[in-house]
DRENVEXLUM-937373 format. One record per residue: x, y, z of N, C-alpha, C, CB in turn; residue number from 1. Coordinates in Angstrom, 1 decimal. Atoms other than C-alpha are relative to their C-alpha. Glycine has a CB too. Layout:
BEGIN
X:Y:Z:X:Y:Z:X:Y:Z:X:Y:Z:NUM
...
END
This chain:
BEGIN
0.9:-0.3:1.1:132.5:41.6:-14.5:0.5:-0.8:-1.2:0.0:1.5:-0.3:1
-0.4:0.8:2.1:132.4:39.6:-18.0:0.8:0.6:-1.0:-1.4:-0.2:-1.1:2
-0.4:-0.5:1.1:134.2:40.3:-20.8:-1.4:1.1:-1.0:0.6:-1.4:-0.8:3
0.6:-1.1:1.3:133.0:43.0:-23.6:-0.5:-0.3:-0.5:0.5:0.7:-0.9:4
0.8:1.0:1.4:130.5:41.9:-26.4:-0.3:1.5:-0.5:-1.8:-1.3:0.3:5
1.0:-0.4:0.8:129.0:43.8:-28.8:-1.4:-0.3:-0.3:0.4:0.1:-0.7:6
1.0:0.0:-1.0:125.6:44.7:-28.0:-0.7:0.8:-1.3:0.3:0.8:1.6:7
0.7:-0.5:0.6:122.4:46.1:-30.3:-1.3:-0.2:0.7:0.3:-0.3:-1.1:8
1.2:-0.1:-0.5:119.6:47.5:-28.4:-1.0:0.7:-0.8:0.0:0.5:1.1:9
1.3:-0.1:0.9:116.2:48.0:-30.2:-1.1:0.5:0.5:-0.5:-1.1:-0.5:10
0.5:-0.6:-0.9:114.4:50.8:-28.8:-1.6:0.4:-1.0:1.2:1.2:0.6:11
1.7:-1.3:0.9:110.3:52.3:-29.7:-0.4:0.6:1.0:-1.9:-0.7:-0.9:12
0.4:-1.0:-0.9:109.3:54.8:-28.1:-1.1:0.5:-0.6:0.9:1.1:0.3:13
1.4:0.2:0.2:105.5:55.1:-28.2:-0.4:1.0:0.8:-0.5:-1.3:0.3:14
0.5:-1.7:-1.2:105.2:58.2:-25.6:1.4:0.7:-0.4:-0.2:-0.4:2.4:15
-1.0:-1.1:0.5:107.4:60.8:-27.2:0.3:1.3:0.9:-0.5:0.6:-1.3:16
-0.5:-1.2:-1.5:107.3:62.9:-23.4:0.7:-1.2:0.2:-1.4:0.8:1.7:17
-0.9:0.9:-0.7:109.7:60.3:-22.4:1.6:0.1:-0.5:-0.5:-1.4:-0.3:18
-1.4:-0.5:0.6:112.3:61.4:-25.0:1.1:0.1:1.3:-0.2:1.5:-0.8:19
-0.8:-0.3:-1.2:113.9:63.0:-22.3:0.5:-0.8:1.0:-0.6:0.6:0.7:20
-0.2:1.0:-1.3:114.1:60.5:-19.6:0.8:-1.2:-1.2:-1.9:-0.6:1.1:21
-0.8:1.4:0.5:115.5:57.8:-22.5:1.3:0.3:-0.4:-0.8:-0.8:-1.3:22
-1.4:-0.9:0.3:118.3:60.5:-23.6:0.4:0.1:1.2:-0.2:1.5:-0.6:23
-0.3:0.0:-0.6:118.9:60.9:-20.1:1.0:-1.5:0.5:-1.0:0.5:0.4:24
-1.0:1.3:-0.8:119.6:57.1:-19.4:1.2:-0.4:-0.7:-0.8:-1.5:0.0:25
-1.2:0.3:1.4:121.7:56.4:-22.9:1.3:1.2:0.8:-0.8:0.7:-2.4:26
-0.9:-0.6:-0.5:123.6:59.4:-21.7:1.4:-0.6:1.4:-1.0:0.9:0.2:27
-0.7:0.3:-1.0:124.3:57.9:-18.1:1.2:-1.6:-0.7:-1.4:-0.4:1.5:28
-0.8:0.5:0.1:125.8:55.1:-20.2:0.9:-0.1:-1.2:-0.3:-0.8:0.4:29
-0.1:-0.5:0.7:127.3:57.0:-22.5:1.6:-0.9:-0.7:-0.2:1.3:0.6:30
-1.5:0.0:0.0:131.1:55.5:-22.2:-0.1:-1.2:-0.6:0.9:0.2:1.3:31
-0.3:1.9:0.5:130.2:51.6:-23.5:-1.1:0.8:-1.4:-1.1:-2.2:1.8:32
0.1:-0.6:1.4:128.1:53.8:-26.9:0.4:-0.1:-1.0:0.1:0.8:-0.2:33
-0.7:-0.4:1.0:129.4:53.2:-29.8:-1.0:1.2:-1.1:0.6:-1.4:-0.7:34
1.1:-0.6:0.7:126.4:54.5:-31.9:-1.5:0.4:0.3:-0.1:-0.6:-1.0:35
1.6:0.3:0.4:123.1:55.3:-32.1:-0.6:0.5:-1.3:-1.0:0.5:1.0:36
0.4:-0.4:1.3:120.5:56.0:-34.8:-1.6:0.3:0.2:0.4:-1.3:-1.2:37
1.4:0.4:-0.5:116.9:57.2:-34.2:-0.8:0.1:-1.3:-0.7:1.1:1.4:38
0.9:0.0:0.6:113.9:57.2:-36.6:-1.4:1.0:0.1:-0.1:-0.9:0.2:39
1.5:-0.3:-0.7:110.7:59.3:-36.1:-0.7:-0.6:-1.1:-0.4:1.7:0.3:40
1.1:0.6:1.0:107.8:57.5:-37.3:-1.4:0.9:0.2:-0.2:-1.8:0.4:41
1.2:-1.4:0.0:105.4:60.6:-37.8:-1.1:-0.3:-0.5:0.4:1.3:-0.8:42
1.4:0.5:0.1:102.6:58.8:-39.1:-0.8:-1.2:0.8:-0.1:-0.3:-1.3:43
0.0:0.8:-1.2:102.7:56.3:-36.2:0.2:1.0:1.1:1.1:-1.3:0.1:44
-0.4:-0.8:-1.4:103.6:59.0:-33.6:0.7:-0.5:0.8:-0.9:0.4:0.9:45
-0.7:0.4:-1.0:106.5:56.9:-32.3:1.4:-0.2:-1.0:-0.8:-1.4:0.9:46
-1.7:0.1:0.2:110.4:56.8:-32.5:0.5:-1.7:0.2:1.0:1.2:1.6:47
-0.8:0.7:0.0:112.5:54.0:-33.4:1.3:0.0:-0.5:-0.6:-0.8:-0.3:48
-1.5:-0.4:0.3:116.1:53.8:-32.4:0.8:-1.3:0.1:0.6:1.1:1.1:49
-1.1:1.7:-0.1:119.2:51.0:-32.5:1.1:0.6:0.3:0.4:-1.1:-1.7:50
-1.6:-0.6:-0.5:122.1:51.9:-30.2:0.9:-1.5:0.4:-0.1:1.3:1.6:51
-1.0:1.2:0.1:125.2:49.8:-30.9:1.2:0.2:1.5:1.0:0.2:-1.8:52
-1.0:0.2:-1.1:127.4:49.0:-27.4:1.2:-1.5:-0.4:-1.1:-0.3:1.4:53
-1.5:1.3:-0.5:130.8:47.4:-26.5:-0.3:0.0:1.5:2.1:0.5:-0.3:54
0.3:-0.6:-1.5:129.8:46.8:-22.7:0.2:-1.7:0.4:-1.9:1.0:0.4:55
0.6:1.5:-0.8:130.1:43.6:-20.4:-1.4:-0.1:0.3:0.8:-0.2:1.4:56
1.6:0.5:0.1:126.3:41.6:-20.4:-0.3:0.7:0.7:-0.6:-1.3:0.4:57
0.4:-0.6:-0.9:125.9:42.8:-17.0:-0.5:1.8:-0.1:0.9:-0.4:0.8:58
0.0:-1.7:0.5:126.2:46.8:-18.3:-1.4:-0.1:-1.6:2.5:0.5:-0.8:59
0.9:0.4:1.1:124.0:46.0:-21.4:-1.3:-0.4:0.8:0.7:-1.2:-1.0:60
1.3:0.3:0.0:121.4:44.1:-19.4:-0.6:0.9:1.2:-0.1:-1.5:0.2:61
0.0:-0.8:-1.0:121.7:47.1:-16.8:-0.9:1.0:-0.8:1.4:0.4:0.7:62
0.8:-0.8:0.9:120.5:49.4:-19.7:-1.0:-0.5:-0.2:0.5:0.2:-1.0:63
0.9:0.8:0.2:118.3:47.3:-21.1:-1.2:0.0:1.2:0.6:-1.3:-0.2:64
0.6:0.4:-0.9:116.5:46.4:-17.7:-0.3:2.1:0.3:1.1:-1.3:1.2:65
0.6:-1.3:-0.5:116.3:50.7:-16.8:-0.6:0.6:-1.5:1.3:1.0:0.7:66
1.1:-1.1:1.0:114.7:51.8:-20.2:-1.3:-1.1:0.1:0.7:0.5:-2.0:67
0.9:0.6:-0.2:112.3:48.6:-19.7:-1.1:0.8:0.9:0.4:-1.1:0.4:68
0.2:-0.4:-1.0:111.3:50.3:-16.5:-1.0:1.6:-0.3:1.5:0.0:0.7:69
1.0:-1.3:0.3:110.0:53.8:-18.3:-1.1:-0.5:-0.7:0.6:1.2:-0.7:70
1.7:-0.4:0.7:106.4:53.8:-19.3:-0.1:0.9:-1.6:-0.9:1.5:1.3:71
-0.3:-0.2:1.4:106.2:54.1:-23.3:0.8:-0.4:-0.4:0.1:1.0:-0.4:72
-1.5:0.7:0.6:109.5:52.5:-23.7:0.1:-1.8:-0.3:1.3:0.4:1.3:73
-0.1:1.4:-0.1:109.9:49.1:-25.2:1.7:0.2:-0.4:-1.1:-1.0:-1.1:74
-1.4:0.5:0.3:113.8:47.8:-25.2:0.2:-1.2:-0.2:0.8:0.2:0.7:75
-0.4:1.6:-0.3:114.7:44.4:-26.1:1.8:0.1:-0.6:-1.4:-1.4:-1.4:76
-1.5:0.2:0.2:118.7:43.6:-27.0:0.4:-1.1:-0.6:0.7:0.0:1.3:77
-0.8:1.5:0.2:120.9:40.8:-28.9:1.2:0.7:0.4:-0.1:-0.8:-1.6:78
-1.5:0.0:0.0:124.4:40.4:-28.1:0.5:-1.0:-0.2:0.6:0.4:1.1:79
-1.2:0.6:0.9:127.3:38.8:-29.8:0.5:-0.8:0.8:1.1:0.8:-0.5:80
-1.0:1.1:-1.0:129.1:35.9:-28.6:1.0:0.3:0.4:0.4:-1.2:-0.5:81
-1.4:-0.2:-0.6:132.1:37.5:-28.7:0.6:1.4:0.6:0.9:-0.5:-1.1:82
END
């Protein structure tokens, strides 16, 4: 596995039944977390969150790639060079 980066994923959540299932996944990678931060945007009816990781790419683009995967969820990611 690659070295560690610091990692900022950029989450909206546009179907707010999904909560669950996106708290579910952040959870499963709970241990590379450093932060998160969510938003509700109550006159849009959708959540936007930014959770900060230390994770090797592969762990980051593992997240990334399973909240893509739910229906209502957009995720995109930058990570650090170093």
């Amino acid at each position: 596995m690659s070295e560690s980066r610091v990692a900022v994923l950029s989450i909206i959540v546009e179907d707010t039944d999904r909560s669950e299932k996106l708290n579910a996944i952040l959870h499963d990678f709970g241990e590379y977390i450093i932060g998160r931060m969510g938003i509700p945007y109550r006159a849009k009816k959708i959540s936007v969150l930014s959770v900060v990781m230390d994770a090797p790419q592969e762990i980051v683009n593992a997240l990334t790639g399973k909240l893509g995967m739910v229906g209502g969820i957009t995720a995109k990611t930058l990570i650090s060079r170093y």
